[in-house]
ZADO-1210 file (C-alpha; in nm, 4 decimals, padded with zeros to 6 digits):
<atoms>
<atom x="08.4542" y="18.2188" z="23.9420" code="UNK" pos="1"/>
<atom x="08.4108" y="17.8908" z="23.7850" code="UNK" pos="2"/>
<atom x="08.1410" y="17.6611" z="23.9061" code="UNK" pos="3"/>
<atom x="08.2415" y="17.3370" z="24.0151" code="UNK" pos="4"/>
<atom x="08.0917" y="17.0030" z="23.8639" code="UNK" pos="5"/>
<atom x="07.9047" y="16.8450" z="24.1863" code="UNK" pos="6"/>
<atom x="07.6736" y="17.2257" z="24.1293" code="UNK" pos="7"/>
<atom x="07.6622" y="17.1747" z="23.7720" code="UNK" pos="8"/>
<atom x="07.5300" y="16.8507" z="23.8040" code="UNK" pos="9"/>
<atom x="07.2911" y="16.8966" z="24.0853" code="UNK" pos="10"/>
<atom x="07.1630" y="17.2189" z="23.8291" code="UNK" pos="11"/>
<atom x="07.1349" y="16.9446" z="23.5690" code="UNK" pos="12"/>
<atom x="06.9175" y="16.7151" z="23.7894" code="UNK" pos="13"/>
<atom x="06.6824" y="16.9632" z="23.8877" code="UNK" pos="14"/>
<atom x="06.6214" y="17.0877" z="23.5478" code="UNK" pos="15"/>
<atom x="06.5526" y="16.7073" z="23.4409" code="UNK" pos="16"/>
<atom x="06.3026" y="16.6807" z="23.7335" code="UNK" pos="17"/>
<atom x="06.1294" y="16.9879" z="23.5844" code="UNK" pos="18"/>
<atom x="06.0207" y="16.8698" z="23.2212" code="UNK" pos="19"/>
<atom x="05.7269" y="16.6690" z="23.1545" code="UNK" pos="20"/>
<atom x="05.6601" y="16.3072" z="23.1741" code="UNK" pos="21"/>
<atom x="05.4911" y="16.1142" z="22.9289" code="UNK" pos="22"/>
<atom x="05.3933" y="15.7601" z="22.9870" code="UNK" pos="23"/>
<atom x="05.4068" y="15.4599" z="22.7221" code="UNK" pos="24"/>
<atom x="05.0684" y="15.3068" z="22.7367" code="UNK" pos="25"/>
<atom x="05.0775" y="14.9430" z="22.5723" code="UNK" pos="26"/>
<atom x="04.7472" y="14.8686" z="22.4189" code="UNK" pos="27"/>
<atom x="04.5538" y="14.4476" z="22.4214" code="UNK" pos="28"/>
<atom x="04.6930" y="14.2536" z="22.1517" code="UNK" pos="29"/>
<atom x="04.5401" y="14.0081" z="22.0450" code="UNK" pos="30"/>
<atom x="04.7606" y="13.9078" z="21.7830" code="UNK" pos="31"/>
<atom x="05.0884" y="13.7796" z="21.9721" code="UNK" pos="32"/>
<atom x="05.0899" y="13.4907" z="22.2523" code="UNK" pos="33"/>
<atom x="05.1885" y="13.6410" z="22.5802" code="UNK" pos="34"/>
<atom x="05.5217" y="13.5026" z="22.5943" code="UNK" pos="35"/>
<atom x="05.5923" y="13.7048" z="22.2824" code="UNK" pos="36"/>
<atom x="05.4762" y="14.0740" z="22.4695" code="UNK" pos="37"/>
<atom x="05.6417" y="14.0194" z="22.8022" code="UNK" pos="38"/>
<atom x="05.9777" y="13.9200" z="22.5978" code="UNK" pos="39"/>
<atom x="05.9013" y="14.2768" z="22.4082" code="UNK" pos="40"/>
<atom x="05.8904" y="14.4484" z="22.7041" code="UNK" pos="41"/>
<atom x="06.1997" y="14.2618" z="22.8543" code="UNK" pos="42"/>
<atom x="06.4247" y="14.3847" z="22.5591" code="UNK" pos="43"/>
<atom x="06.2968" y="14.7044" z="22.4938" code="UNK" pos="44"/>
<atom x="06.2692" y="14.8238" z="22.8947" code="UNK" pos="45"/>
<atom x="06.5155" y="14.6449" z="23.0372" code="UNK" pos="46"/>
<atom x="06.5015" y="14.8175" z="23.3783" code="UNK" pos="47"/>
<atom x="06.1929" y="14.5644" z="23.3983" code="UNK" pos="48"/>
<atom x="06.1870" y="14.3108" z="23.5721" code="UNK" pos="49"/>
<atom x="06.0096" y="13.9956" z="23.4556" code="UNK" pos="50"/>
<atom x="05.7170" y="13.9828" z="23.7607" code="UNK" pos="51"/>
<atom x="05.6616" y="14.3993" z="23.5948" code="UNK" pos="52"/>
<atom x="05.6699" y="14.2616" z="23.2570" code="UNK" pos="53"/>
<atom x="05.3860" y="14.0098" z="23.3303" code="UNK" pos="54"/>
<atom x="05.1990" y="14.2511" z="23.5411" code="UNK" pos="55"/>
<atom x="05.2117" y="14.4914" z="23.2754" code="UNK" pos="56"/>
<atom x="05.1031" y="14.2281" z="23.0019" code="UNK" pos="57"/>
<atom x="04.8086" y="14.0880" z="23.2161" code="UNK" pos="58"/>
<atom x="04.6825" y="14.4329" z="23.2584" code="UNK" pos="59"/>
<atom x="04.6850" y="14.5165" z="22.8825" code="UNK" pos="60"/>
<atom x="04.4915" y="14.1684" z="22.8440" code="UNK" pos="61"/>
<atom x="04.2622" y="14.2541" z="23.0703" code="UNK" pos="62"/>
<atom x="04.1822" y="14.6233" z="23.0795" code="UNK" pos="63"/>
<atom x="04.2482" y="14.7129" z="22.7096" code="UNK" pos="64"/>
<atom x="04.5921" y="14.8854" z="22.7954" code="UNK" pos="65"/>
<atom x="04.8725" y="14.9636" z="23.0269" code="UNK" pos="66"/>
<atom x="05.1403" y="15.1845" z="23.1718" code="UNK" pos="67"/>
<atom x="05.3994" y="15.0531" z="23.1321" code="UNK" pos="68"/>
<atom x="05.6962" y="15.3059" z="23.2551" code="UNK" pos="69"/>
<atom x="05.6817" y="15.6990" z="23.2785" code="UNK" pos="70"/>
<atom x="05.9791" y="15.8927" z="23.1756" code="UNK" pos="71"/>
<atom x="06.0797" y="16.2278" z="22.9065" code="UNK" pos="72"/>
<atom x="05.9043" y="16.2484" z="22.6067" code="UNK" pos="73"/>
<atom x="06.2160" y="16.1243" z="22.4093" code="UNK" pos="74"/>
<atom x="06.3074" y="15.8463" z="22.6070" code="UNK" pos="75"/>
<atom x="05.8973" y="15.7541" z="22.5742" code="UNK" pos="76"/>
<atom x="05.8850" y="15.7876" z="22.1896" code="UNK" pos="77"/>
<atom x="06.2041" y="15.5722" z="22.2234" code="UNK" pos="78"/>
<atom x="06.0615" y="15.2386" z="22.4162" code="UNK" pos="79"/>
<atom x="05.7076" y="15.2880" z="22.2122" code="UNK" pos="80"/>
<atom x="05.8952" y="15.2393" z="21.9185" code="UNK" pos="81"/>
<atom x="06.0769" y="14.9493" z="22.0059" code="UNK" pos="82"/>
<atom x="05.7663" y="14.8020" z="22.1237" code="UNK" pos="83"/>
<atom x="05.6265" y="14.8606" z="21.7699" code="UNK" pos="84"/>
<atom x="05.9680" y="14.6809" z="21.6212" code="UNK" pos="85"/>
<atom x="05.7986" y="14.3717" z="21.8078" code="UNK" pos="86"/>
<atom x="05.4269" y="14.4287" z="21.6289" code="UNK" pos="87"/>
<atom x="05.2727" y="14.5473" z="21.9402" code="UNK" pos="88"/>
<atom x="05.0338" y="14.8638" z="21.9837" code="UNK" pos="89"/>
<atom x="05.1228" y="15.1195" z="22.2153" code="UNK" pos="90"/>
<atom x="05.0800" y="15.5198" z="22.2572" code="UNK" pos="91"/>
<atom x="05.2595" y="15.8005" z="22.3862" code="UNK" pos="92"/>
<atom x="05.0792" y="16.0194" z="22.7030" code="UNK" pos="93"/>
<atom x="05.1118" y="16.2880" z="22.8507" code="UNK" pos="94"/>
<atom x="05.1515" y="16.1604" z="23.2611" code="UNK" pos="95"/>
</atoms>
């Protein structure tokens, strides 16, 4: 009996739910203006919204670093290194 795709799917999504997060942790930079990080983070996450993007800047500024999204390892390694394209410093964590 074949399973149908609305099971194989919902098996899919549970699965997903199951690995590990990691979060991308964007470190102070005090090399680029802040219009240049939150335009980073604009292009590279783009399920941010600007007001996140600023929030997540101001906290780097000001506390040394940031989350700034939590998702698979992959998909982590992924934004960090677009972030890095852009000169900024950022890190990979387990969540």
């Amino acid at each position: 009996m074949a399973i149908q795709q609305p099971q194989i799917d919902t098996i899919i999504e549970e699965r997903l739910r199951m690995l590990p997060r990691y979060v991308v942790m964007l470190h102070n930079d005090e090399f680029h203006d802040m219009d240049h990080v939150v335009r980073a983070l604009l292009q590279t996450i783009q399920s941010l919204s600007v007001d996140e993007a600023i929030r997540i800047m101001l906290t780097a500024h000001q506390q040394g670093q940031a989350p700034v999204i939590t998702c698979l390892r992959e998909t982590a390694e992924f934004y960090c290194a677009g972030l890095e394209r852009y000169g900024l410093d950022c890190t990979v964590e387990p969540a």
